[in-house]
N, CA, C and O atoms as a GROMACS GRO file, in nm:
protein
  492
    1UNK      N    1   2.710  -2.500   4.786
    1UNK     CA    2   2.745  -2.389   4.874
    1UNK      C    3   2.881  -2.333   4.834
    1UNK      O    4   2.971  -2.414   4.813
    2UNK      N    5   2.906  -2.196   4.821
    2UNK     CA    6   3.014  -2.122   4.825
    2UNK      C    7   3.028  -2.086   4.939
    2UNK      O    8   2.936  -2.057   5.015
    3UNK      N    9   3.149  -2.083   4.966
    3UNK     CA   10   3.233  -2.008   5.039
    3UNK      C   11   3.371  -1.895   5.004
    3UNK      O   12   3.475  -1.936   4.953
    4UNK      N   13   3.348  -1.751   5.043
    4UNK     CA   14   3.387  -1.666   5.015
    4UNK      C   15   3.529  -1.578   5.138
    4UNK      O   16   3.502  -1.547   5.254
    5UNK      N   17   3.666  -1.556   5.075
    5UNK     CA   18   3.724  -1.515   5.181
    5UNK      C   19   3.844  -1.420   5.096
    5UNK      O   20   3.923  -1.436   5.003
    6UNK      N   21   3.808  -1.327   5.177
    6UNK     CA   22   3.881  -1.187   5.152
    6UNK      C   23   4.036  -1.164   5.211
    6UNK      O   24   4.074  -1.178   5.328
    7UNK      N   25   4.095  -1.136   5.124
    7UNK     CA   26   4.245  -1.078   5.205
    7UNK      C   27   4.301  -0.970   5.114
    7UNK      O   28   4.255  -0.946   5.002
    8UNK      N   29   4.400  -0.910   5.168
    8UNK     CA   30   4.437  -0.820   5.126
    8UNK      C   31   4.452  -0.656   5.149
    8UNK      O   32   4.526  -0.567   5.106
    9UNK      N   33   4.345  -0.665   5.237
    9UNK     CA   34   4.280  -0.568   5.330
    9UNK      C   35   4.413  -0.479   5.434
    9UNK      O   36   4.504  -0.556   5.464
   10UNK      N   37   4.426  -0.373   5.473
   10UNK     CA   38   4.516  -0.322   5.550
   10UNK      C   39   4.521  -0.153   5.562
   10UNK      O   40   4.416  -0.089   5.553
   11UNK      N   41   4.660  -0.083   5.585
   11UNK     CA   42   4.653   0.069   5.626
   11UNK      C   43   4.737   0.093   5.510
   11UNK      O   44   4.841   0.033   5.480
   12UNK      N   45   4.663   0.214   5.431
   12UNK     CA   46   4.790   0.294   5.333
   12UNK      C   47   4.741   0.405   5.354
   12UNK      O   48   4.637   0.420   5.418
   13UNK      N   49   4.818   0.513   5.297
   13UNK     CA   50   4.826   0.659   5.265
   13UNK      C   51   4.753   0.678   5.152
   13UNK      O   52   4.748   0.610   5.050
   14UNK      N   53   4.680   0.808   5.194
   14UNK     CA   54   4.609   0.844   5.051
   14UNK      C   55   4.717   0.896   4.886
   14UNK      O   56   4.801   0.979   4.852
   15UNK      N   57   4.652   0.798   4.839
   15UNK     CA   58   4.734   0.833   4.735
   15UNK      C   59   4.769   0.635   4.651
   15UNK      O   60   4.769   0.593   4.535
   16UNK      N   61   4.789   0.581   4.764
   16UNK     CA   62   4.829   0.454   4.768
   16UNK      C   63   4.772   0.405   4.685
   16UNK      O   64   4.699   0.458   4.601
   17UNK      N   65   4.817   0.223   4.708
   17UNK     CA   66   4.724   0.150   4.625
   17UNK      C   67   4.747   0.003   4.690
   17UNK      O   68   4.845  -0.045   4.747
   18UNK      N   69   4.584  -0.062   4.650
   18UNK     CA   70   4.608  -0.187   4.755
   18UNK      C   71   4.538  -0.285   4.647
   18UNK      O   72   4.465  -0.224   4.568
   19UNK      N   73   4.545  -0.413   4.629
   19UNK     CA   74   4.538  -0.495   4.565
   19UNK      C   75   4.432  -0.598   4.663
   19UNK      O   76   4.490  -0.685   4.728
   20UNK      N   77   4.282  -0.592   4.674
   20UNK     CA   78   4.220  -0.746   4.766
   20UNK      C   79   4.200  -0.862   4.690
   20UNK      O   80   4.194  -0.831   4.572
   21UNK      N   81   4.188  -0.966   4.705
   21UNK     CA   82   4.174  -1.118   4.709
   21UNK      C   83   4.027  -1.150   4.736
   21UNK      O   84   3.966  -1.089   4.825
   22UNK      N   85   3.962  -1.251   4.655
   22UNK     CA   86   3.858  -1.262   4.708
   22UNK      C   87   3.880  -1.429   4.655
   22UNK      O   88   3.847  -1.464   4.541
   23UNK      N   89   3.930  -1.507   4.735
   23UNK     CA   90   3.912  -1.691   4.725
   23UNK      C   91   3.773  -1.732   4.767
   23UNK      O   92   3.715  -1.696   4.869
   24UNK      N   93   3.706  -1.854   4.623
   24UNK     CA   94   3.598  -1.889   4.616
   24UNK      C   95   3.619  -2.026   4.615
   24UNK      O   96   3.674  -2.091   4.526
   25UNK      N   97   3.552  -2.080   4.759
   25UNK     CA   98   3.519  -2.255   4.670
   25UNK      C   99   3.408  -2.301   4.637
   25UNK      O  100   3.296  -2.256   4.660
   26UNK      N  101   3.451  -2.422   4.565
   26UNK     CA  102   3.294  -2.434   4.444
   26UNK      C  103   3.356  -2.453   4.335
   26UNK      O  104   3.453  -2.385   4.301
   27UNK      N  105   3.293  -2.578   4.245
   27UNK     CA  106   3.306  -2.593   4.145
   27UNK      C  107   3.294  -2.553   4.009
   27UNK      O  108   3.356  -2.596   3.912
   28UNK      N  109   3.179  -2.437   4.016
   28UNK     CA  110   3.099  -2.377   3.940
   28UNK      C  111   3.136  -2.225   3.969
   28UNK      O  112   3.041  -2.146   3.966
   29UNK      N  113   3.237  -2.184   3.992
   29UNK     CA  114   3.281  -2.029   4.035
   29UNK      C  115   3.301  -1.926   3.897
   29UNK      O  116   3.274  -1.806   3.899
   30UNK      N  117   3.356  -2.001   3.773
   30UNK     CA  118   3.374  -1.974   3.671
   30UNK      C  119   3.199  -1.962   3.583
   30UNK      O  120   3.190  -1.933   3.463
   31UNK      N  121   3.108  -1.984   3.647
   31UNK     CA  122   3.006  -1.956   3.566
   31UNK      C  123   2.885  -1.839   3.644
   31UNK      O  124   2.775  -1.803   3.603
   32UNK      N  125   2.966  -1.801   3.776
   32UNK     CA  126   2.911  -1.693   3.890
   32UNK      C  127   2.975  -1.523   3.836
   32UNK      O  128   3.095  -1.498   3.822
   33UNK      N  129   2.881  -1.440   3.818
   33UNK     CA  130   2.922  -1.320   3.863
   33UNK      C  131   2.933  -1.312   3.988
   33UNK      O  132   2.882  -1.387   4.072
   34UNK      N  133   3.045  -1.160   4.017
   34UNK     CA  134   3.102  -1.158   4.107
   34UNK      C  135   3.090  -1.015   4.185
   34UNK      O  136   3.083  -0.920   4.107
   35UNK      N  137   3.088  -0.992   4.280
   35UNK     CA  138   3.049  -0.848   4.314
   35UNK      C  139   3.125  -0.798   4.407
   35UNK      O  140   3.168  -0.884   4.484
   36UNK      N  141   3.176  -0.643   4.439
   36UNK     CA  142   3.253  -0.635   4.538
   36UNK      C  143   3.201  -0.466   4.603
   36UNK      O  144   3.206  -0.359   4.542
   37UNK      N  145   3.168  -0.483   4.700
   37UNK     CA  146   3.082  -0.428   4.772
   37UNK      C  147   3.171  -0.308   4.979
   37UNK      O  148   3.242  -0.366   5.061
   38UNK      N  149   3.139  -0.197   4.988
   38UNK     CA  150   3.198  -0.152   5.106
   38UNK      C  151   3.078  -0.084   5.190
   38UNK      O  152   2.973  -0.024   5.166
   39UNK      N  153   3.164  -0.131   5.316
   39UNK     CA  154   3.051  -0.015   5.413
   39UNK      C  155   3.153   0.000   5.532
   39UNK      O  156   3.244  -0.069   5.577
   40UNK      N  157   3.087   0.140   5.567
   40UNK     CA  158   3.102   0.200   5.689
   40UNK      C  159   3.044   0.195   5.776
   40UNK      O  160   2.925   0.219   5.755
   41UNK      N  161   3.078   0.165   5.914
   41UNK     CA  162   2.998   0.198   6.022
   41UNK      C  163   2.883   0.292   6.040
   41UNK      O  164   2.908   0.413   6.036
   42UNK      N  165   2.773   0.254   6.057
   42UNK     CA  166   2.672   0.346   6.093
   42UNK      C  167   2.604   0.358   5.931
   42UNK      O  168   2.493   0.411   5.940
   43UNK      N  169   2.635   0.325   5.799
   43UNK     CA  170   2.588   0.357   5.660
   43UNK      C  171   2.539   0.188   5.597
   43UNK      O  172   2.566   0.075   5.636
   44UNK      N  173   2.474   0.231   5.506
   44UNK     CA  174   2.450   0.074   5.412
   44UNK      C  175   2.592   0.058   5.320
   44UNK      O  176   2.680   0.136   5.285
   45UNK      N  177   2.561  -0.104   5.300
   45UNK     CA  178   2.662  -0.124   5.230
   45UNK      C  179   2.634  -0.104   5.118
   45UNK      O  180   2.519  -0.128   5.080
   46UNK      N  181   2.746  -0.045   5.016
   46UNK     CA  182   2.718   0.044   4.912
   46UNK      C  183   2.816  -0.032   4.794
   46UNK      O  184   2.932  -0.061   4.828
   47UNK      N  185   2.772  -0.063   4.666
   47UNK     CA  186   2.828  -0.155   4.546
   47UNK      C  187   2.960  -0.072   4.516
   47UNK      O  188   2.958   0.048   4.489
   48UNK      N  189   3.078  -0.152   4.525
   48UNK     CA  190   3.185  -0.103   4.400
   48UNK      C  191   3.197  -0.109   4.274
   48UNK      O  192   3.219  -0.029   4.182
   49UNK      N  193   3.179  -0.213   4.286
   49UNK     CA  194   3.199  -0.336   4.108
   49UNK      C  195   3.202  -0.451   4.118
   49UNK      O  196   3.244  -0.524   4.207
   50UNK      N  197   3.146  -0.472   4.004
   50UNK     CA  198   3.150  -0.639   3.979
   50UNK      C  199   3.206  -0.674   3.823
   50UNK      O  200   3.264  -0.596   3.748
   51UNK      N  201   3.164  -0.835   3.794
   51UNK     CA  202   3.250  -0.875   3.720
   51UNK      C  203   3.177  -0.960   3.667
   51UNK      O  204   3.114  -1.006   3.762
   52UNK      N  205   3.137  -1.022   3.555
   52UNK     CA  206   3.030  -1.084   3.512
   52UNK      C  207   3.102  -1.230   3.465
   52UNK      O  208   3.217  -1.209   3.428
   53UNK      N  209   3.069  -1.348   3.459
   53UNK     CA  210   3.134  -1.487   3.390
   53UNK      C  211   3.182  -1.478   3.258
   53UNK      O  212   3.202  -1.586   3.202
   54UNK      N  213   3.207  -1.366   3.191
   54UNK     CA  214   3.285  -1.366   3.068
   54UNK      C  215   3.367  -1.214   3.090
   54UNK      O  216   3.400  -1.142   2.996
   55UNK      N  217   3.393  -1.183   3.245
   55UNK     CA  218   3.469  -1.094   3.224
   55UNK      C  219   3.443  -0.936   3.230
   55UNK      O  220   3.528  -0.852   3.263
   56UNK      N  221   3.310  -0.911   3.194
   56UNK     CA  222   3.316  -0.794   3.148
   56UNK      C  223   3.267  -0.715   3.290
   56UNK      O  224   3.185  -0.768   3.365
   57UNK      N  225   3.308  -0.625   3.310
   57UNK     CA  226   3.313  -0.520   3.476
   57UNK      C  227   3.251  -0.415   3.447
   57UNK      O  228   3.231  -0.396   3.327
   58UNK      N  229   3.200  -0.314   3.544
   58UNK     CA  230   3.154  -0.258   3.564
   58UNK      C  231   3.126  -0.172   3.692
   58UNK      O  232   3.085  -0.248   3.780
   59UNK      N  233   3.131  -0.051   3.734
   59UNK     CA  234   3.149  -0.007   3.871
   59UNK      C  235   3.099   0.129   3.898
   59UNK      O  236   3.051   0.199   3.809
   60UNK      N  237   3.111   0.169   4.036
   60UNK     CA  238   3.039   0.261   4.089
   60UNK      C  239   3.107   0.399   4.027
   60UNK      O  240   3.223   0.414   3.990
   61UNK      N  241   3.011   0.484   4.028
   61UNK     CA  242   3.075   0.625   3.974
   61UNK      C  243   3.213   0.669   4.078
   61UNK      O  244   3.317   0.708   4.026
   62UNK      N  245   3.204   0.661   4.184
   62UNK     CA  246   3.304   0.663   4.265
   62UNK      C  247   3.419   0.648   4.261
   62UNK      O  248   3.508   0.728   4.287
   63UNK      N  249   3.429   0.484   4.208
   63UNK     CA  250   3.558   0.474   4.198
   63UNK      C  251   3.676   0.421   4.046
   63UNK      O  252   3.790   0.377   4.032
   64UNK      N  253   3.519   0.476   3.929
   64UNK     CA  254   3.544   0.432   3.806
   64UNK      C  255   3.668   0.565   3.782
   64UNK      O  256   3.679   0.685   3.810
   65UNK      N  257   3.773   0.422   3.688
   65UNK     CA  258   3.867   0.490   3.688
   65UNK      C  259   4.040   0.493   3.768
   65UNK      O  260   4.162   0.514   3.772
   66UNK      N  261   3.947   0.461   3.805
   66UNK     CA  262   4.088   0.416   3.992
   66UNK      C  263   4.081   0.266   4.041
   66UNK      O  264   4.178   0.209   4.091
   67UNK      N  265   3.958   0.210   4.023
   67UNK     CA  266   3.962   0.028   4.093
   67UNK      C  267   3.913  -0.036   3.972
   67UNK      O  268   3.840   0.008   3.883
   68UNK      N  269   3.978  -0.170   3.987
   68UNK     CA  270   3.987  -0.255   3.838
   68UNK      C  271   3.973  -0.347   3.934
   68UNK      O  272   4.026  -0.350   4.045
   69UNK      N  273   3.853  -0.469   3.854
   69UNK     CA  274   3.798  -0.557   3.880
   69UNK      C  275   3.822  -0.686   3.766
   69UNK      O  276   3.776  -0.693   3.652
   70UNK      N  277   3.909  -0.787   3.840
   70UNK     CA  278   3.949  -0.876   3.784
   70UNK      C  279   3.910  -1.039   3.805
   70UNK      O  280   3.826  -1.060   3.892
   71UNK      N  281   3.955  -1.138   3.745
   71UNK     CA  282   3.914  -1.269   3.759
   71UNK      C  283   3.973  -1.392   3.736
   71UNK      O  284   3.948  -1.427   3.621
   72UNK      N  285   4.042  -1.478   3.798
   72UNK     CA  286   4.119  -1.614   3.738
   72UNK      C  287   4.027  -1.716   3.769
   72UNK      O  288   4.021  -1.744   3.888
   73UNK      N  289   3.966  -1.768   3.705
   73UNK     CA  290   3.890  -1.860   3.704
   73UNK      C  291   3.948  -2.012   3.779
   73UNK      O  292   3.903  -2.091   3.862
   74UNK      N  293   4.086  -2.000   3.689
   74UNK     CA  294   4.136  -2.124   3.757
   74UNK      C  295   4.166  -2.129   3.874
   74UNK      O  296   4.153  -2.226   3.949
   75UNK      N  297   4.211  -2.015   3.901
   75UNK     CA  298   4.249  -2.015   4.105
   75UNK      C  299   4.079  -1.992   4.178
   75UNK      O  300   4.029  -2.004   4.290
   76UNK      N  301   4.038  -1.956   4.052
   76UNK     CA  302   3.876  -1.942   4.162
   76UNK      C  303   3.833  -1.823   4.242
   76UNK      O  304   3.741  -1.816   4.322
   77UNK      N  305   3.916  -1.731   4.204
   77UNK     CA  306   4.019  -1.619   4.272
   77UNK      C  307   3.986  -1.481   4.198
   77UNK      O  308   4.033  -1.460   4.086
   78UNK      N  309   3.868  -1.346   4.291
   78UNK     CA  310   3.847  -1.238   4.196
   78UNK      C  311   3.965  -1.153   4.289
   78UNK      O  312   4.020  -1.188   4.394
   79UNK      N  313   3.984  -1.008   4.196
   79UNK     CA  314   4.056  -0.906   4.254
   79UNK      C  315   4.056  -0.767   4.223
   79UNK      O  316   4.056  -0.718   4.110
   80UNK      N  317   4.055  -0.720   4.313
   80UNK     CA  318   3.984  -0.572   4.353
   80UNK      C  319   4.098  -0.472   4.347
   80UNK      O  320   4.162  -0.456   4.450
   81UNK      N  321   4.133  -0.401   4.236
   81UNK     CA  322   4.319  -0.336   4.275
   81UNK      C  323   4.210  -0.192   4.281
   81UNK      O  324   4.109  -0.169   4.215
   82UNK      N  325   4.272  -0.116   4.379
   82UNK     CA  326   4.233  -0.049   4.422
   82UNK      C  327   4.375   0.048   4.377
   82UNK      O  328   4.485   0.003   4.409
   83UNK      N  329   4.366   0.202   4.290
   83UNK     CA  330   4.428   0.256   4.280
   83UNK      C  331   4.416   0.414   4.330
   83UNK      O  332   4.303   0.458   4.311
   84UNK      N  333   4.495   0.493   4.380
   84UNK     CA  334   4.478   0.652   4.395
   84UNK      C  335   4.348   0.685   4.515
   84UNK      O  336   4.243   0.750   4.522
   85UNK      N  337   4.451   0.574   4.620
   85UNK     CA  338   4.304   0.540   4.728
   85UNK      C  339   4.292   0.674   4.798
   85UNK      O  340   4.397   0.737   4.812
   86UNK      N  341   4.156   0.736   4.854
   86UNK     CA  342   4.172   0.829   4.914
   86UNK      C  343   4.053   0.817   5.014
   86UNK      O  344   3.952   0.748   4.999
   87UNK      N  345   4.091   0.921   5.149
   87UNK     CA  346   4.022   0.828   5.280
   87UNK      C  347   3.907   0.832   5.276
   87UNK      O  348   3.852   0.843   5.386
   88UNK      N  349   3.869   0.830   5.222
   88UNK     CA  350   3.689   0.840   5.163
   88UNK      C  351   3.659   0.672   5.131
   88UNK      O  352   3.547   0.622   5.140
   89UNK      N  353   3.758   0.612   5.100
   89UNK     CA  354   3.790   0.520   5.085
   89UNK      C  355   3.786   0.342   5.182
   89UNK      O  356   3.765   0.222   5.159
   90UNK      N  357   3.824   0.439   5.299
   90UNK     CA  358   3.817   0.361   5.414
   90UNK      C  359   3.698   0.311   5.426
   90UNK      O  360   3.598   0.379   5.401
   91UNK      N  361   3.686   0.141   5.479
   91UNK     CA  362   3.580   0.047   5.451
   91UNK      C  363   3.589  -0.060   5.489
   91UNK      O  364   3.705  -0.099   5.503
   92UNK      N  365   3.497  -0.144   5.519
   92UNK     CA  366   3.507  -0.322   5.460
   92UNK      C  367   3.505  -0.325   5.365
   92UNK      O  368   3.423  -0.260   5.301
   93UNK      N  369   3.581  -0.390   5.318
   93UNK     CA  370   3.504  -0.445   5.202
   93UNK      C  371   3.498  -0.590   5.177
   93UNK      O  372   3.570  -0.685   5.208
   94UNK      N  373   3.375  -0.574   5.102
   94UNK     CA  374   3.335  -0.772   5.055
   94UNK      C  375   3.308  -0.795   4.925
   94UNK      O  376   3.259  -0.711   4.849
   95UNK      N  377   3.347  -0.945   4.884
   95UNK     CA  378   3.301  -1.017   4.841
   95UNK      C  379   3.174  -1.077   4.804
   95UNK      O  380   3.128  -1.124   4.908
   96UNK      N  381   3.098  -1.097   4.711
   96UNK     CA  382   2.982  -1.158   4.684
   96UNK      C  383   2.998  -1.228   4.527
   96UNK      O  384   3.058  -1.196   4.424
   97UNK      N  385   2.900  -1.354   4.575
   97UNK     CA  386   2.865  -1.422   4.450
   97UNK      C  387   2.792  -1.430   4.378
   97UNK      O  388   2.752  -1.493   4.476
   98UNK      N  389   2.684  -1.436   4.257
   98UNK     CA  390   2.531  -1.430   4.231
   98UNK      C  391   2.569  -1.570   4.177
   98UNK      O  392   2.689  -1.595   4.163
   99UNK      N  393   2.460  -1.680   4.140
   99UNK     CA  394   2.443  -1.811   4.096
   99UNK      C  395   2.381  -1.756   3.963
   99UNK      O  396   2.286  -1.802   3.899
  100UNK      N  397   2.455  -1.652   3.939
  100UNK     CA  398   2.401  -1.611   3.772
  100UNK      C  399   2.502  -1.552   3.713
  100UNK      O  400   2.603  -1.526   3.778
  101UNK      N  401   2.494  -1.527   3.604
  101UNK     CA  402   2.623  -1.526   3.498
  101UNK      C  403   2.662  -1.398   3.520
  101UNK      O  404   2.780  -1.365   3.535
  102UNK      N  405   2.529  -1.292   3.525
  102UNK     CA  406   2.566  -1.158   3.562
  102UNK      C  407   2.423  -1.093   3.660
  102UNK      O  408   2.301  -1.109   3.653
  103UNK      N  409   2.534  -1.000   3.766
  103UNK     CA  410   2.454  -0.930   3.803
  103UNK      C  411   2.501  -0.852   3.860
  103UNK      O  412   2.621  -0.844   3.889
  104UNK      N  413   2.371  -0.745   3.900
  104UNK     CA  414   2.408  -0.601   3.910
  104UNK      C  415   2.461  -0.518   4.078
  104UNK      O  416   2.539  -0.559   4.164
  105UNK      N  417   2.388  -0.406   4.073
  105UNK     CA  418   2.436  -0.336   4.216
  105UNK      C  419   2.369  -0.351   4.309
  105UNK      O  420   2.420  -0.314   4.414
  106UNK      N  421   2.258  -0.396   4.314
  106UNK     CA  422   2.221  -0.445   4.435
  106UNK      C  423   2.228  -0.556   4.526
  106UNK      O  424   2.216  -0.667   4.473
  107UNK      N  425   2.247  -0.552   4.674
  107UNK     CA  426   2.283  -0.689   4.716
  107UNK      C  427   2.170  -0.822   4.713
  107UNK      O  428   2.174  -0.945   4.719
  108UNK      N  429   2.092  -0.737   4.704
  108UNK     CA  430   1.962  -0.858   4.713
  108UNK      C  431   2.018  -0.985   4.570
  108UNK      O  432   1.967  -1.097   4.575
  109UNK      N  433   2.090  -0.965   4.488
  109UNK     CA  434   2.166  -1.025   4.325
  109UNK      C  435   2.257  -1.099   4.360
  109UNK      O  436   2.307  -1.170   4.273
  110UNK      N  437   2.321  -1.110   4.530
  110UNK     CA  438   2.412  -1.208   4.567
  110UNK      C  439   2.399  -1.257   4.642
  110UNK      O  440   2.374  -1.210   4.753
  111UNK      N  441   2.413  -1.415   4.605
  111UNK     CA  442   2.338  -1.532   4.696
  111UNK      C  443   2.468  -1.547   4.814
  111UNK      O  444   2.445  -1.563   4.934
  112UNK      N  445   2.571  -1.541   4.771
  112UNK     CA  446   2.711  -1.537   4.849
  112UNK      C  447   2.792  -1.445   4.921
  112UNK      O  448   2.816  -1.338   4.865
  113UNK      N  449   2.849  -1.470   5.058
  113UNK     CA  450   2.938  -1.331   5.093
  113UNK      C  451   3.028  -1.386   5.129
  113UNK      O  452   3.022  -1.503   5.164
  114UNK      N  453   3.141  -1.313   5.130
  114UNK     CA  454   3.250  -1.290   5.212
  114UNK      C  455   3.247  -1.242   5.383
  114UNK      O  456   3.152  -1.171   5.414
  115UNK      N  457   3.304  -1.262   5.445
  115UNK     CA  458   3.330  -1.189   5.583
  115UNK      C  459   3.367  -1.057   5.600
  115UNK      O  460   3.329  -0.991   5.696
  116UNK      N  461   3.440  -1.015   5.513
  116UNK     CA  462   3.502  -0.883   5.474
  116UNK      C  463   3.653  -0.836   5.500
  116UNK      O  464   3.736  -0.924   5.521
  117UNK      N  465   3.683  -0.736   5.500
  117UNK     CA  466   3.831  -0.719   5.497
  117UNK      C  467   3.858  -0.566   5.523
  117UNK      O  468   3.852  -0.489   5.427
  118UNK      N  469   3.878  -0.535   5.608
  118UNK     CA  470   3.908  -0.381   5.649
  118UNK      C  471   4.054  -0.318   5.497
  118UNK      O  472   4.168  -0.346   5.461
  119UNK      N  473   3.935  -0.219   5.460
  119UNK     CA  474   4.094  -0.113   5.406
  119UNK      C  475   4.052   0.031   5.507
  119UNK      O  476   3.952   0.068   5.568
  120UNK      N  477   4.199   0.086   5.484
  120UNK     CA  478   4.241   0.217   5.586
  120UNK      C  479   4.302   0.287   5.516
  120UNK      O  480   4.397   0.245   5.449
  121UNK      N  481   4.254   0.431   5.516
  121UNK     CA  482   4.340   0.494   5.424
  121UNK      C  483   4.353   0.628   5.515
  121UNK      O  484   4.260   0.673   5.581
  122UNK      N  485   4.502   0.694   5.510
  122UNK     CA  486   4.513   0.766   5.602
  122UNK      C  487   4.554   0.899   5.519
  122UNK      O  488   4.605   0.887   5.408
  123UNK      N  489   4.533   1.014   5.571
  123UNK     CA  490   4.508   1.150   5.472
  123UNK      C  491   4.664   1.170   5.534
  123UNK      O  492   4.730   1.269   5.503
   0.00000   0.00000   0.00000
C-alpha cells in the first residue's frame, strides 16, 4: 500500500509561482509512475502531468511550458512547480501513483491518490 500526501498548496497572484510536494510511502516508489492531476468544483478531474520511473514527463496542453514535473526518488518525494500561474489555474490538486513504470492521462492508470491540496490564484 501507498500512501500519498500533498503540500504546498495555497493563495498567489496571477502571474505567480508555486512549487507542490507530493510525499510517498512505500518501498517501491522509485519504480511507480507518477501523476498529477486538478479539479474544480462541479467539473471532472482533469490530468496535468506525470512523470514516468526513469524520469521522463509529459503534460497537458494547458499547462506545457509553465509546470515542470519532477522526482527524488530518495526522499520518495514528486514536484509540481507550477510557473506563470493564472486563475484558470485555481484547483485541487493531486497526487497519484500507477504500480507501473509508466502511465498515462487517464485516472483509471492510478492505483494511488493523494487527498489533495487547494491552489488559488487571484487575477
Amino acid at each position: 500500500q501507498v500512501q500519498l500526501a500533498e503540500s504546498g498548496g495555497g493563495l498567489v497572484q496571477a502571474g505567480g509561482s508555486l512549487r507542490l510536494s507530493c510525499a510517498a510511502s512505500g518501498r517501491t516508489f522509485g519504480s511507480y509512475a507518477m501523476g498529477w492531476f486538478r479539479q474544480v468544483p462541479g467539473k471532472e478531474r482533469e490530468f496535468v502531468g506525470g512523470i514516468t520511473w526513469s524520469a521522463y514527463t509529459y503534460y497537458a496542453d494547458s499547462v506545457k511550458g509553465r509546470f515542470t514535473i519532477s522526482r527524488d526518488n530518495a526522499k520518495n518525494t514528486v514536484f509540481l512547480q507550477m510557473n506563470s500561474l493564472k486563475p484558470e489555474d485555481t484547483a485541487v490538486y493531486y497526487c497519484a501513483a500507477a504500480r507501473t513504470a509508466v502511465a498515462g492521462s487517464r485516472q483509471y492508470e492510478y492505483d494511488y491518490w493523494g487527498q489533495g491540496t487547494q491552489v488559488t490564484v487571484s487575477s
